[in-house]
N, CA, C and O atoms as CSV, one atom per row, in Angstrom:
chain,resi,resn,atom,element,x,y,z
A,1,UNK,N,N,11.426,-3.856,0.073
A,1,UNK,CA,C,12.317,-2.842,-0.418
A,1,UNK,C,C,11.911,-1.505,0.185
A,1,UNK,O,O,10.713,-1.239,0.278
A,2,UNK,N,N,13.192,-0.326,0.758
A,2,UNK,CA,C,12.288,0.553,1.495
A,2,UNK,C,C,13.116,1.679,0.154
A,2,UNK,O,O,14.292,1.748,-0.203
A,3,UNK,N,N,12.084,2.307,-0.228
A,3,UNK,CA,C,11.885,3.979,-1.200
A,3,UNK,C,C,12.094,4.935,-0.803
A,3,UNK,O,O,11.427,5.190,0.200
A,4,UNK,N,N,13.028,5.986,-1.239
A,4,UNK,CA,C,12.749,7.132,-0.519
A,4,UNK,C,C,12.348,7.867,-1.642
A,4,UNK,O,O,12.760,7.657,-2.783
A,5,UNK,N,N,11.287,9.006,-1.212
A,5,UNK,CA,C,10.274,9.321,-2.115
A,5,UNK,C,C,11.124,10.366,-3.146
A,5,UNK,O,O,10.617,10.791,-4.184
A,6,UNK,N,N,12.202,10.640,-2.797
A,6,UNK,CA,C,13.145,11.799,-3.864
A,6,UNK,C,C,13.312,10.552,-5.175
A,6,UNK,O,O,13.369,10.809,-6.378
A,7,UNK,N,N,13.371,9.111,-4.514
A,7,UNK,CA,C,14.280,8.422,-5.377
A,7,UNK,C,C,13.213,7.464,-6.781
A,7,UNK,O,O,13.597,6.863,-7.784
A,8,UNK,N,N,11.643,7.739,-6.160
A,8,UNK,CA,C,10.588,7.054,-6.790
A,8,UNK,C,C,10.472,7.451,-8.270
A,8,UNK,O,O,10.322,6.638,-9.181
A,9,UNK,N,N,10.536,8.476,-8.383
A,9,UNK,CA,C,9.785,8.918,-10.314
A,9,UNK,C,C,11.386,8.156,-10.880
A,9,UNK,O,O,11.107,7.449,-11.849
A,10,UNK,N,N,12.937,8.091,-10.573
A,10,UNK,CA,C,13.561,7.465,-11.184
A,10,UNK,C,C,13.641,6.046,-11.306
A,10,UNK,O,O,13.980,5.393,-12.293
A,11,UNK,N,N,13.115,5.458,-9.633
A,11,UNK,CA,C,13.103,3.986,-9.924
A,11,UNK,C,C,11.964,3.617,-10.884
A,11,UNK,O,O,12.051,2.556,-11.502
A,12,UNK,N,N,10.953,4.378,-11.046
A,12,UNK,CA,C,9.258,3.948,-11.645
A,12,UNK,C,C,10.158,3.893,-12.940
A,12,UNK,O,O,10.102,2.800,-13.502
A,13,UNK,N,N,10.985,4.841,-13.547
A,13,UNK,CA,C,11.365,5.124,-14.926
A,13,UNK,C,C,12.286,3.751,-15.060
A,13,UNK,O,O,12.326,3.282,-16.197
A,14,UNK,N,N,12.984,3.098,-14.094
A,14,UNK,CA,C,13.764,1.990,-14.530
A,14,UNK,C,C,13.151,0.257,-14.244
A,14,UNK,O,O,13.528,-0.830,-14.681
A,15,UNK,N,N,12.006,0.683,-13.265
A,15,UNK,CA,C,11.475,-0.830,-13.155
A,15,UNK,C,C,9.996,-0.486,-13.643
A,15,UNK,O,O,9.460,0.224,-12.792
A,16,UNK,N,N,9.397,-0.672,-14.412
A,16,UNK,CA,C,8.210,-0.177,-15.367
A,16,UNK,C,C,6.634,-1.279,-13.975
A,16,UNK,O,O,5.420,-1.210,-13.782
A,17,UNK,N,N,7.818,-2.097,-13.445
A,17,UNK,CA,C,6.820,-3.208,-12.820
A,17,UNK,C,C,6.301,-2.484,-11.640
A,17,UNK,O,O,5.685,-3.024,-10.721
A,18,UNK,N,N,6.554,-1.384,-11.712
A,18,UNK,CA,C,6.279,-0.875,-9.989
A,18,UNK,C,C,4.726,-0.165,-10.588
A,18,UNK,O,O,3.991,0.116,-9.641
A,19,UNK,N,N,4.316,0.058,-11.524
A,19,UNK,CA,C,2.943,0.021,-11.942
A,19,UNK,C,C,1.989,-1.082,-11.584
A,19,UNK,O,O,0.853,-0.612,-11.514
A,20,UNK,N,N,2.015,-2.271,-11.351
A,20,UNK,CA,C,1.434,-3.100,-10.164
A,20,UNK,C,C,0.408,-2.843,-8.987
A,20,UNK,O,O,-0.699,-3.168,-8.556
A,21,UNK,N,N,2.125,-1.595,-8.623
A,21,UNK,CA,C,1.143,-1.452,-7.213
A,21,UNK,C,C,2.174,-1.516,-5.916
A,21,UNK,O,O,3.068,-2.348,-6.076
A,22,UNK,N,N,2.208,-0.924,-4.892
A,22,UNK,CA,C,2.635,-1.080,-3.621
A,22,UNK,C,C,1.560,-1.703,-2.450
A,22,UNK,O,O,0.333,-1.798,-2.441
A,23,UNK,N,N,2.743,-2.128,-1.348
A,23,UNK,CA,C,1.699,-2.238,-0.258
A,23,UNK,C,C,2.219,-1.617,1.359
A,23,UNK,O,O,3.113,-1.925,2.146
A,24,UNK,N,N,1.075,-0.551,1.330
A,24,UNK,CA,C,1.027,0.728,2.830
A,24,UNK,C,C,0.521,-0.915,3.749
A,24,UNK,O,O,0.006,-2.029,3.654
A,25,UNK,N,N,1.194,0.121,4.648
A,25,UNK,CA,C,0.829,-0.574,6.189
A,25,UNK,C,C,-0.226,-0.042,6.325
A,25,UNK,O,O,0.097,1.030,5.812
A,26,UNK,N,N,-1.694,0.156,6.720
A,26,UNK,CA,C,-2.484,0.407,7.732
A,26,UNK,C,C,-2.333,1.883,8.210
A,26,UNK,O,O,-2.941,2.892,7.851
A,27,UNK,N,N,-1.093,1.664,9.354
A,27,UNK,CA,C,-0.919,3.171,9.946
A,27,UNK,C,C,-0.483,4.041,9.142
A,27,UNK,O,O,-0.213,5.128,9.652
A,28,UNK,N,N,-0.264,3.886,7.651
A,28,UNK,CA,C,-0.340,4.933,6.595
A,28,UNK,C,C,-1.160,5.625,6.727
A,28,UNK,O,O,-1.088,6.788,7.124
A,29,UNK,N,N,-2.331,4.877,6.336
A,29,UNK,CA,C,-4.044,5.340,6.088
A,29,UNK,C,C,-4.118,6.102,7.267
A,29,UNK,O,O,-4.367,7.304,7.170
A,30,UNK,N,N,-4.020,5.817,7.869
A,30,UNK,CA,C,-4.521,6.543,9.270
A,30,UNK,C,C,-4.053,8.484,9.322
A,30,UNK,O,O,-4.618,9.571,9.444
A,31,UNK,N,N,-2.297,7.763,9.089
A,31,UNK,CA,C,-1.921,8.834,9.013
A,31,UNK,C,C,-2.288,9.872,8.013
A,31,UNK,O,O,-2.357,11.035,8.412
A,32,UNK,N,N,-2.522,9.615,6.817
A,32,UNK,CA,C,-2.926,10.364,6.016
A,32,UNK,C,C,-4.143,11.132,5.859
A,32,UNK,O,O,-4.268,12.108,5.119
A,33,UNK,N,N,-5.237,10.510,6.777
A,33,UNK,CA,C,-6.167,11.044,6.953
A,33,UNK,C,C,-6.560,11.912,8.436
A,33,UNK,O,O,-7.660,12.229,8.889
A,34,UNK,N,N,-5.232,12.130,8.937
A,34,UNK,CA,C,-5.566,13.047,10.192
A,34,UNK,C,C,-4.397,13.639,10.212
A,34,UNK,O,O,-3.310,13.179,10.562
A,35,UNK,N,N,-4.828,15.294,9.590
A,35,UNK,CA,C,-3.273,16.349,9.651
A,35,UNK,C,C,-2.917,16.534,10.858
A,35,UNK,O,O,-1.711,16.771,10.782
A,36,UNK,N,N,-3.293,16.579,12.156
A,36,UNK,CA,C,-2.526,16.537,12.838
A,36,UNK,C,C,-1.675,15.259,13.545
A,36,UNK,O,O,-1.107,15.511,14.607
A,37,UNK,N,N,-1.599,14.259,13.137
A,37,UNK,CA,C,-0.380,13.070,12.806
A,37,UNK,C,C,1.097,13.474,12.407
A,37,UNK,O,O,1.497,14.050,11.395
A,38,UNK,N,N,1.630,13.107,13.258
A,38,UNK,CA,C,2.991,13.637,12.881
A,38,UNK,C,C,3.447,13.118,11.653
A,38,UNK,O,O,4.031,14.112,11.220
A,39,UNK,N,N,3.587,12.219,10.767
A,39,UNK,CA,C,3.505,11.649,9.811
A,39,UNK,C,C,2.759,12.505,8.515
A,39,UNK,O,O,3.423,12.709,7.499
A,40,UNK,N,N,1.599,12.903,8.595
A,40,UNK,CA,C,0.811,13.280,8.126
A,40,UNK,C,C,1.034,13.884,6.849
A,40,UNK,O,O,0.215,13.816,5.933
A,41,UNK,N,N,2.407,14.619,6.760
A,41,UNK,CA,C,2.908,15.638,5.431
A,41,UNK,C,C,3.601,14.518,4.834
A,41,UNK,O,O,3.584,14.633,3.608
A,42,UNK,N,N,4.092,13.673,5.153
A,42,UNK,CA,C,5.215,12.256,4.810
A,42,UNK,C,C,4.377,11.555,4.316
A,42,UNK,O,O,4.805,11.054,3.277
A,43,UNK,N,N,3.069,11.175,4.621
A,43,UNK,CA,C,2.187,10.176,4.429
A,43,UNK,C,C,1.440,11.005,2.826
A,43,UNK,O,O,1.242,10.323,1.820
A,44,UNK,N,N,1.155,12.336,2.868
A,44,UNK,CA,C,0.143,13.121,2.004
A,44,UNK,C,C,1.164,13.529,0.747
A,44,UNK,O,O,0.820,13.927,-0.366
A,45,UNK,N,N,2.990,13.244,1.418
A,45,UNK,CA,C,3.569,13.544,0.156
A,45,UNK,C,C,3.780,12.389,-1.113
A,45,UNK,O,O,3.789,12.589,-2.327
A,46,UNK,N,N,3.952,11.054,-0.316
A,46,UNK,CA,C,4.031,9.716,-0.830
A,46,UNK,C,C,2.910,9.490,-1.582
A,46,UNK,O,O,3.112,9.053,-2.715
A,47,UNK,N,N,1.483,9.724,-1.149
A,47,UNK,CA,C,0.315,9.307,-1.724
A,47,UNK,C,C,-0.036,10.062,-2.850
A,47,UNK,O,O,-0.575,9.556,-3.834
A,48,UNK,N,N,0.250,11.270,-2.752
A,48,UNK,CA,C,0.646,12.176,-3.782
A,48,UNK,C,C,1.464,11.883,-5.095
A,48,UNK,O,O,1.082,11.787,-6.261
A,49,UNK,N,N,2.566,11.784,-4.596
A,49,UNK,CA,C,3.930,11.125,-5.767
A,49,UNK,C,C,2.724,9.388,-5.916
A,49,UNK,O,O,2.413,9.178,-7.088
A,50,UNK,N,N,2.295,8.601,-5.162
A,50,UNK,CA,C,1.881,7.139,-6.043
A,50,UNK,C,C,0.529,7.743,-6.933
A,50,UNK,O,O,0.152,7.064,-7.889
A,51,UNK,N,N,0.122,8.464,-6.751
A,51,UNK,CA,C,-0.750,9.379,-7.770
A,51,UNK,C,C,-0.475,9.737,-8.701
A,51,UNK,O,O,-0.863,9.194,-9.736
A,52,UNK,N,N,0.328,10.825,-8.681
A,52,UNK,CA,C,1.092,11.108,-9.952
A,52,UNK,C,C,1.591,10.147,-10.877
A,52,UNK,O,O,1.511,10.326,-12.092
A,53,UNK,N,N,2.155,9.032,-10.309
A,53,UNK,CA,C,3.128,8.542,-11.052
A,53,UNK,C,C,1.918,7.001,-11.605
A,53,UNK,O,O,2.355,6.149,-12.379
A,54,UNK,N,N,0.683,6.935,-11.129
A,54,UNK,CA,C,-0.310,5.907,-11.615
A,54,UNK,C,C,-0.106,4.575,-10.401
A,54,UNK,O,O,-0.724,3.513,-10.476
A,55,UNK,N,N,0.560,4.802,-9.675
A,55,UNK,CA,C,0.825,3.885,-8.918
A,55,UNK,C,C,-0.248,3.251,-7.608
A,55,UNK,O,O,-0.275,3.584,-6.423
A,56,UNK,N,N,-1.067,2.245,-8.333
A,56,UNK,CA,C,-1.822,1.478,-7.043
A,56,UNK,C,C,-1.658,1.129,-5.904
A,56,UNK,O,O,-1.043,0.064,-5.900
A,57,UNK,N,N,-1.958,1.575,-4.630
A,57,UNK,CA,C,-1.285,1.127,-3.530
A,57,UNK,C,C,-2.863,0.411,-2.868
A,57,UNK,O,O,-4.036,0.782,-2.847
A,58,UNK,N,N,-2.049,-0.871,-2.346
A,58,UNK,CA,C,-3.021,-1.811,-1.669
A,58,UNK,C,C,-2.631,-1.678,0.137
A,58,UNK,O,O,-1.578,-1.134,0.470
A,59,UNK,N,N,-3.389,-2.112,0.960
A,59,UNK,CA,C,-3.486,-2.174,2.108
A,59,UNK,C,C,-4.873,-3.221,2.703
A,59,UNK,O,O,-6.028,-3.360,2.302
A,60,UNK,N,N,-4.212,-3.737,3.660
A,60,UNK,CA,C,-5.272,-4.715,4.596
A,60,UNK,C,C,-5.556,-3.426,5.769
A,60,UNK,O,O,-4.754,-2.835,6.492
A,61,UNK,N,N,-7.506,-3.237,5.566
A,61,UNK,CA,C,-7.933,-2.752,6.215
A,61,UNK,C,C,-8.665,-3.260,7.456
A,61,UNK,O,O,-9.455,-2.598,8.128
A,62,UNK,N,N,-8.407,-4.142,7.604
A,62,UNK,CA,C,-9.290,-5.383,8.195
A,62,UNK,C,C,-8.804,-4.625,9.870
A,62,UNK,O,O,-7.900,-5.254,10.418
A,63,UNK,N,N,-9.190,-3.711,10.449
A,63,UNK,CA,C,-9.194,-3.612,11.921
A,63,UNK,C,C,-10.456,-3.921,12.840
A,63,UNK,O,O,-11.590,-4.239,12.484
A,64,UNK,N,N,-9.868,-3.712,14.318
A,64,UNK,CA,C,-11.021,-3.635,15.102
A,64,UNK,C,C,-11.587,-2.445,15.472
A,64,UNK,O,O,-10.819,-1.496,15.626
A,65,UNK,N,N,-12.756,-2.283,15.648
A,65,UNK,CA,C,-13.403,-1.727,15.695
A,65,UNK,C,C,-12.797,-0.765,17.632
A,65,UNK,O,O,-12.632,0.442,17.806
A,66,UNK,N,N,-12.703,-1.408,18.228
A,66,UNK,CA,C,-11.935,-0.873,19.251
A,66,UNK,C,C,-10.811,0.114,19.139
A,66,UNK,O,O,-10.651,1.091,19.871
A,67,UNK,N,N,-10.145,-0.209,18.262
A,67,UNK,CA,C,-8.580,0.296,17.558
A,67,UNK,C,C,-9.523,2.274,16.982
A,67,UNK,O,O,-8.820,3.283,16.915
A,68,UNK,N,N,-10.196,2.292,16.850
A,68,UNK,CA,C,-11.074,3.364,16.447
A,68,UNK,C,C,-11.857,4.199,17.552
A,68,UNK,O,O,-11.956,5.391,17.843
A,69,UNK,N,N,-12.370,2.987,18.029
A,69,UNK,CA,C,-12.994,4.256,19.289
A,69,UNK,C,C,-12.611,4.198,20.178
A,69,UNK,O,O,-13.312,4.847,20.955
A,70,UNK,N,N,-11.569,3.630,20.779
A,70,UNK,CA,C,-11.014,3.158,22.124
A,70,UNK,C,C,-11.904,2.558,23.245
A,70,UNK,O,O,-11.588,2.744,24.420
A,71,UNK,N,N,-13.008,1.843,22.913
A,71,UNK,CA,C,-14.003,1.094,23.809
A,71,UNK,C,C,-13.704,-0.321,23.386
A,71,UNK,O,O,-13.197,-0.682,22.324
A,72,UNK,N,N,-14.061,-0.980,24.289
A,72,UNK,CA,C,-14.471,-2.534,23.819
A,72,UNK,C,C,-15.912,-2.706,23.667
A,72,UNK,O,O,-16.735,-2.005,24.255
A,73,UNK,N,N,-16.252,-3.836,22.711
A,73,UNK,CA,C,-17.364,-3.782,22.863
A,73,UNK,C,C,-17.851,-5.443,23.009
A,73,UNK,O,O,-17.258,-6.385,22.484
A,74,UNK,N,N,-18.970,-5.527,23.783
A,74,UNK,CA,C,-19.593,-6.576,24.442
A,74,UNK,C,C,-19.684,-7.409,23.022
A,74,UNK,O,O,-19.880,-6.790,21.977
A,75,UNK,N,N,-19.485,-9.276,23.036
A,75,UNK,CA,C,-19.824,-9.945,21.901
A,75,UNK,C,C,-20.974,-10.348,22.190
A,75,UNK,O,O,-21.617,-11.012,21.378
């Protein structure tokens, strides 16, 4: 289901189940933690509003380590 964040504090008020929890992609996280990400105000406003509103958000963090520093590294 895709949210738009104007439309969240009314859906939370009509489906009580969205207290559960959501699930971010990955390049959420990312984004949210580096302001200069174009995303970054989109990402810090959403996480914000699932805050407010008690809302758990889950994510698979499971990357490579490459994906981070842009090296490969020898196994």
């Amino acid at each position: 289901m895709r949210i738009h964040l104007p439309d969240l504090p009314d859906l939370y008020r009509k489906h009580p189940e969205f207290k559960r929890g959501c699930i971010t992609d990955t390049n959420a996280l990312f984004a949210r933690s580096v302001e200069l990400d174009a995303l970054f105000s989109w990402t810090d406003a959403a996480f914000e509003q699932f805050v407010d509103l008690g809302i758990p958000v889950f994510t698979n963090i499971n990357i490579r380590l490459e994906c981070l520093t842009g090296k490969k590294h020898a196994k």
